[in-house]
C-alpha positions as CSV (number, residue, x, y, z in Angstrom):
1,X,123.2,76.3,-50.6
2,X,126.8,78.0,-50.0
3,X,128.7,75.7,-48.0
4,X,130.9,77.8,-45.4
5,X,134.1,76.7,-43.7
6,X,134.0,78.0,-39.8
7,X,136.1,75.9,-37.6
8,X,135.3,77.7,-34.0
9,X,135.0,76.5,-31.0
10,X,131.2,76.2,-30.5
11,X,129.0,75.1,-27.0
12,X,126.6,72.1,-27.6
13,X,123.8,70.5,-25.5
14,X,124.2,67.4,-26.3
15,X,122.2,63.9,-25.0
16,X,124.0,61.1,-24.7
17,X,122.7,57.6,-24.1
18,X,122.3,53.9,-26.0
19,X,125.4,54.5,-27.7
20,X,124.1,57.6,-29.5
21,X,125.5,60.8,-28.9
22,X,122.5,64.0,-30.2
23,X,122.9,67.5,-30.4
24,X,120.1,69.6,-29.5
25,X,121.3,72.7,-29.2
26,X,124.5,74.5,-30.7
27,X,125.6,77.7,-29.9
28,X,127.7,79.6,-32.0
29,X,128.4,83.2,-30.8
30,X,125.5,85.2,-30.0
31,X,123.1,82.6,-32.0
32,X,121.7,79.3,-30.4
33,X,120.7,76.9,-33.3
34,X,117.9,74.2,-32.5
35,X,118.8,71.2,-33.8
36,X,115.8,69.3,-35.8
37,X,117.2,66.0,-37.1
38,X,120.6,64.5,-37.3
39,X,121.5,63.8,-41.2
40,X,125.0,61.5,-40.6
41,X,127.2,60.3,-37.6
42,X,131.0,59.7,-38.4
43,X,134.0,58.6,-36.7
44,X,137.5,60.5,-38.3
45,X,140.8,58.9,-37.4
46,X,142.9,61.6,-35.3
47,X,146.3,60.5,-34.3
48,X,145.8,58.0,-32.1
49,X,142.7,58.6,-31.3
50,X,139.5,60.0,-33.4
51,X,136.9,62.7,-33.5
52,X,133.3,62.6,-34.1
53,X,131.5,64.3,-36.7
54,X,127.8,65.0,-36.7
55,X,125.9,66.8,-39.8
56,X,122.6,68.3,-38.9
57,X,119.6,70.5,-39.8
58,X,118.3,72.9,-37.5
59,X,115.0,74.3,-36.8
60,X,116.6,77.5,-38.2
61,X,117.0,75.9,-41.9
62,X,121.0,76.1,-41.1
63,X,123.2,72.5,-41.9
64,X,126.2,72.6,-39.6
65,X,128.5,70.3,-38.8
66,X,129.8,69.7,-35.6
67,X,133.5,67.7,-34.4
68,X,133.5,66.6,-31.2
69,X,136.7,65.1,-29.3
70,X,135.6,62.4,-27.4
71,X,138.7,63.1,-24.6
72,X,137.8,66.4,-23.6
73,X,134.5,66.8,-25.2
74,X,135.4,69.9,-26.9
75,X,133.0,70.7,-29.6
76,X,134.3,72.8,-32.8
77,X,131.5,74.3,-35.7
78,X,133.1,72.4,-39.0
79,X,131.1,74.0,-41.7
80,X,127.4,75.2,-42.3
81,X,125.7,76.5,-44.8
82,X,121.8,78.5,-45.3
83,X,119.5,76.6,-46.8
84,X,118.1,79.8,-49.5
85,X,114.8,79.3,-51.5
């Protein structure tokens, strides 16, 4: 697996609710990636406030992970990489 940094601005559907915030769909460009399971949810200390991270696998074979800022809900693709036999 080849780990690439992207750091764009990305759209995600996400459902929020019990405390939990899920992706289910990210899309990135052209290219709507369905997420399948959520791998790790982290909190990153930002200035006075913090962003959240969220690694997943999608449906696609494609690990991304997402940064959300919980002030405006803007949501950036971190990094992803293909998941090659």
């Amino acid at each position: 697996m080849q780990i690439q940094e992207i750091d764009e601005a990305v759209e995600v559907l996400l459902r929020v609710g019990g405390g939990k915030i899920i992706p289910e769909q990210i899309v990135w460009g052209s290219t709507v990636y369905h997420v399948r399971t959520v791998n790790n949810t982290w909190r990153q200390k930002f200035g006075q406030g913090y962003k959240i991270h969220i690694a997943c696998m999608t449906r696609e074979e494609t690990a991304m992970e997402i940064v959300i800022d919980p002030v405006d809900l803007s949501c950036r693709l971190a990094r992803m990489s293909l998941a090659h036999d």
